[in-house]
Each structure stands twice: as structure tokens, then as C-alpha cells.
Backbone bond lengths (Angstrom), bond angles and torsions (degrees), N, CA, C in turn:
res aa  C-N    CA-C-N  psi(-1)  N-CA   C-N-CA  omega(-1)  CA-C   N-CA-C  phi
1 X - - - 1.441 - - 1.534 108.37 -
2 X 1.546 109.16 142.38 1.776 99.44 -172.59 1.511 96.99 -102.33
3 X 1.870 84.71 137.05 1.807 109.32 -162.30 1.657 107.26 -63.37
4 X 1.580 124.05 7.08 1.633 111.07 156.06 1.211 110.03 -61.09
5 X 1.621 111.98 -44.00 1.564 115.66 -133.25 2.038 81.35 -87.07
6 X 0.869 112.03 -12.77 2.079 113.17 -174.64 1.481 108.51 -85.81
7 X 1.501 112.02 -33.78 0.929 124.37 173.46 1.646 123.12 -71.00
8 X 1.113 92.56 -37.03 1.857 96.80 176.90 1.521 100.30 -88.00
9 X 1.367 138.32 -6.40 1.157 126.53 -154.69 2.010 87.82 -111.34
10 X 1.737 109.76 -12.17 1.410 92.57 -175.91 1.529 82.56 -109.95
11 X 1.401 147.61 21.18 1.004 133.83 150.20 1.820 107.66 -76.12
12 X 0.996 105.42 -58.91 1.451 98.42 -177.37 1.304 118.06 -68.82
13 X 1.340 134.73 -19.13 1.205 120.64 154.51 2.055 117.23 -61.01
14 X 1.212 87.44 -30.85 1.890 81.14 166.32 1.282 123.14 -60.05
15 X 1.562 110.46 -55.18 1.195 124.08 172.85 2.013 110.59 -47.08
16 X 1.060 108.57 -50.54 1.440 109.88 168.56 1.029 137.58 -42.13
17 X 1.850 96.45 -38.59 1.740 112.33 173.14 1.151 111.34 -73.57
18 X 1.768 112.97 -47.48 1.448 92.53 -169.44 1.065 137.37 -79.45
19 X 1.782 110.02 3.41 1.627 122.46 169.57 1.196 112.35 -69.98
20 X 1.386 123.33 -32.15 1.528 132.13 -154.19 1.544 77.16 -78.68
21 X 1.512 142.15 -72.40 1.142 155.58 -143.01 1.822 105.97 -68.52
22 X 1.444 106.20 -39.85 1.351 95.62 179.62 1.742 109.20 -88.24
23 X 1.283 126.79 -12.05 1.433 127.60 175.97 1.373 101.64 -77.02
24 X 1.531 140.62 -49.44 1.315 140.33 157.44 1.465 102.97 -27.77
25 X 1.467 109.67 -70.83 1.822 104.33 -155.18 2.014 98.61 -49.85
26 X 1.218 104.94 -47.79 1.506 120.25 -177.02 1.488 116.58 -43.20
27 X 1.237 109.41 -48.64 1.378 121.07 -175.45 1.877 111.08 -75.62
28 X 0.785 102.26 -15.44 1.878 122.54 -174.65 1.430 80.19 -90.17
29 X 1.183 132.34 -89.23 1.530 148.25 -154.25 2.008 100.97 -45.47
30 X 1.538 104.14 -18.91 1.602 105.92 -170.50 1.302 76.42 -78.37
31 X 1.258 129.55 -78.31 1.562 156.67 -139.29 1.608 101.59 -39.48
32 X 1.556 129.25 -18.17 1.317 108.88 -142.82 1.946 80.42 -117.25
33 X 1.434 94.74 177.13 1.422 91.09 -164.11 2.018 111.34 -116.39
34 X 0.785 111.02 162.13 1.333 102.68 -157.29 1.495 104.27 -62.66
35 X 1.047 137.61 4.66 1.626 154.39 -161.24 1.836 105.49 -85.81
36 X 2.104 87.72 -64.80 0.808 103.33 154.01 1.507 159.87 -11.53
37 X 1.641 96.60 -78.54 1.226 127.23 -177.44 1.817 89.38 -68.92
38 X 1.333 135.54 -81.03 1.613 152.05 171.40 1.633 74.86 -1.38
39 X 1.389 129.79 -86.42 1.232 129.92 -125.28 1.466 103.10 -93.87
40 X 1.313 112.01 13.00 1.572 116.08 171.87 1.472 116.74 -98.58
41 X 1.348 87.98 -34.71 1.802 114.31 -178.44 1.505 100.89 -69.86
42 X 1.060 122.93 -36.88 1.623 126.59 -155.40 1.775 90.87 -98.54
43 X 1.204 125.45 -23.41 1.121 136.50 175.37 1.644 110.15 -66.06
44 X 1.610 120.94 -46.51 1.112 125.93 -150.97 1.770 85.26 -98.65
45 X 1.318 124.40 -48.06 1.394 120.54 -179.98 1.575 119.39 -59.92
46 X 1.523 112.54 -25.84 1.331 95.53 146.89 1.942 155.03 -84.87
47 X 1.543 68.85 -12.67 1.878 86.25 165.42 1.469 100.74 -72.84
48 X 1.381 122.76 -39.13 1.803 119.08 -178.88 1.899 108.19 -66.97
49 X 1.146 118.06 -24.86 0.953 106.10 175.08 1.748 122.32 -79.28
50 X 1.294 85.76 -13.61 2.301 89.06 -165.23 1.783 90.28 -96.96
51 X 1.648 116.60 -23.39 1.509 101.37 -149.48 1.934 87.33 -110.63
52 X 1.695 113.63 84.52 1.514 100.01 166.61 1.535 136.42 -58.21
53 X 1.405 111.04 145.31 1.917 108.32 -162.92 1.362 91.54 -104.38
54 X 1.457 123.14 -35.88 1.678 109.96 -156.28 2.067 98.36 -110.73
55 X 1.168 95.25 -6.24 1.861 86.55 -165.43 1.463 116.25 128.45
56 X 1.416 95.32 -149.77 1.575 107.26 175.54 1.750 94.09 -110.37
57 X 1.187 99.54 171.70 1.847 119.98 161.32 2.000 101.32 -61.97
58 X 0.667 97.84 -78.41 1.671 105.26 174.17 1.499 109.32 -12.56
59 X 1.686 101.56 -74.21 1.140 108.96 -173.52 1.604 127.53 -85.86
60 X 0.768 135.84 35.32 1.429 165.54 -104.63 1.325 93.88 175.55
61 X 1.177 126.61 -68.51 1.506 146.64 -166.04 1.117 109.06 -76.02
62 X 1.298 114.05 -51.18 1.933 111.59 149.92 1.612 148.24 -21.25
63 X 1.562 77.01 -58.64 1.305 111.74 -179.39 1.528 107.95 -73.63
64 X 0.962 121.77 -55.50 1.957 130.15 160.92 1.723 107.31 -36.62
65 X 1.266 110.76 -64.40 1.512 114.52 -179.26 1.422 103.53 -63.15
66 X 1.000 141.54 -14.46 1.715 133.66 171.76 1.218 100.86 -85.15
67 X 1.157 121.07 -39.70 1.689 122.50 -165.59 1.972 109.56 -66.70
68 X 1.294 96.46 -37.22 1.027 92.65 -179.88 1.236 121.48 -105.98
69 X 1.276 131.58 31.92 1.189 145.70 154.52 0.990 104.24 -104.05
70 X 1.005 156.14 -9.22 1.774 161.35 172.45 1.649 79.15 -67.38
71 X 1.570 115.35 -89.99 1.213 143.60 -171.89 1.590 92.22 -18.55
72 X 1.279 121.75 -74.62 1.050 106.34 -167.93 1.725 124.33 -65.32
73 X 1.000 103.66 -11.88 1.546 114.13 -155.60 1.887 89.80 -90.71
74 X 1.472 122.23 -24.31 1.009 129.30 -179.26 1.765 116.45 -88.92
75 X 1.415 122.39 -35.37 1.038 121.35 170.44 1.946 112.28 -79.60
76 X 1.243 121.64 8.14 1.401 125.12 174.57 1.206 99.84 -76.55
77 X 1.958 102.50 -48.05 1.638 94.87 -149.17 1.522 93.03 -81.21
78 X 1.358 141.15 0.79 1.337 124.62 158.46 1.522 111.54 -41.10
């Protein structure tokens, strides 16, 4: 068999999967009740509040003031 025709045939079987997979997630996501959903959301916004991604403000603020002293320290030596 010539490896275009295998190749397009395991593309569209991908494509196949991932419809089947995102109409599942969809159909679950109908199913649940607005109670639900509230108490999943309120669930996940408190894990965002306990679990920090970027730091503190401070250090954050640090990190900015280094950056741009690089910046500058790099357009001198032009």
C-alpha cells in the first residue's frame, strides 16, 4: 500500500478520535447541573488562590528591575 494513502488514512482516523473524545467530554459537561458546575468552579478558584504560579509582588518586581538593567546595560555597549 503507498505510505500517502496510510498516512492520510491514520490522519483521519485521528481526526475521528478526537471528535468522538471531544463530543464525550461535551456531553458529560451537559449532564452536570448548575450546582455542580458553581461548586467545581469555587473548588478550582480556591486551589488558585493557595497554589502561587508567578511569586510574590516584590519578587516579581525584582525580577522587572533586573530585566531592565540588563536592557540598559546592553544598549550602552552598542
Amino acid at each position: 500500500m503507498n505510505p500517502w494513502k496510510v498516512l492520510g488514512l491514520a490522519g483521519l482516523a485521528g481526526v475521528a478520535a478526537a471528535g468522538v473524545i471531544i463530543t464525550r467530554e461535551q456531553r458529560q459537561r451537559t449532564q452536570l447541573a448548575p450546582e455542580e458546575i458553581r461548586a467545581r468552579l469555587q473548588e478550582r478558584l480556591e486551589r488558585a488562590r493557595t497554589t502561587p504560579t508567578w511569586g510574590t509582588v516584590s519578587e516579581m518586581a525584582a525580577v522587572g528591575s533586573r530585566d531592565r538593567g540588563c536592557r540598559q546595560t546592553h544598549d550602552d555597549a552598542r
